[in-house]
N, C-alpha and C positions, 0 to 999 in steps of 0.2 A: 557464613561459616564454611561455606565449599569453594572461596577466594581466598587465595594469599594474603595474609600469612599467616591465617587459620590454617584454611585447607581441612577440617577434620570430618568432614562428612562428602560425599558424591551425590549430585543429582543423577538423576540415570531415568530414562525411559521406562516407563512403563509398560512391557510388548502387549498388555492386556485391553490398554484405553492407552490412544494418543493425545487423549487431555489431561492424564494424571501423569503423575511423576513419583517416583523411590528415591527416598532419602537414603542411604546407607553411610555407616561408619566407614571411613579412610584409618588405616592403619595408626596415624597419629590420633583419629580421633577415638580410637581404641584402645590407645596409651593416656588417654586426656581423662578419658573416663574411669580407668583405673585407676591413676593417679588421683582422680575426685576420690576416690570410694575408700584410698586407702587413708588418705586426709580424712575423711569422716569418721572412719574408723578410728585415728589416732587421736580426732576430737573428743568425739565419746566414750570412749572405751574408760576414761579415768571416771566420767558421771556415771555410769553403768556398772560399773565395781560395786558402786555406793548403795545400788538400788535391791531393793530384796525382788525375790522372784516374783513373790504378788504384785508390785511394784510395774515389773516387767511385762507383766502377762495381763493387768489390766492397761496399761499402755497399749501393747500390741492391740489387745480387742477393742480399742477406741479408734486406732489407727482403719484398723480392718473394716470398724465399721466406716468410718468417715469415707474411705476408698470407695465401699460401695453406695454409697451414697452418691460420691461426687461421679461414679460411673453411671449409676442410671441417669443423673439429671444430664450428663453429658447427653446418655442415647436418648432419652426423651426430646433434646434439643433438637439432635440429628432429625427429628421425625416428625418438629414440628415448621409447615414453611415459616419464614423469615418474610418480614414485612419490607419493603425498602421505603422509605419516605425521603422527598426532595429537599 
């Protein structure tokens, strides 16, 4: 994605650790992303009319929770080592 004729993100140094690296949005890919967001928006926005508020707000609280869910088992991952096998 940071090669032609993508191009939408920058690798870049990290000045903190010379083994990591910063991904950052290139200006195309900050046009790329909003053009996503407004696509989704124009997706949904007719099934969203349709739905009542309770509707709405038990969704969100499924999503919120599922979020944190898949966040802690992510930091949990982080925290546990990792096996290699040949």
């Amino acid at each position: 994605m940071s090669e032609p004729p993508l191009s939408l993100v920058k690798v870049l140094e990290d000045p903190r650790s010379r083994r990591e690296k910063r991904v950052v949005l290139t200006a195309r890919g900050g046009q790329f992303i909003a053009a996503m967001a407004d696509q989704g928006k124009a997706f949904f926005s007719p099934i969203i009319t349709e739905m009542t508020a309770k509707d709405a707000n038990e969704g969100l609280r499924f999503l919120r929770k599922m979020t944190a869910l898949l966040e802690r088992s992510l930091h949990n991952n982080r925290r546990t080592p990792r096996r290699h096998t040949a």
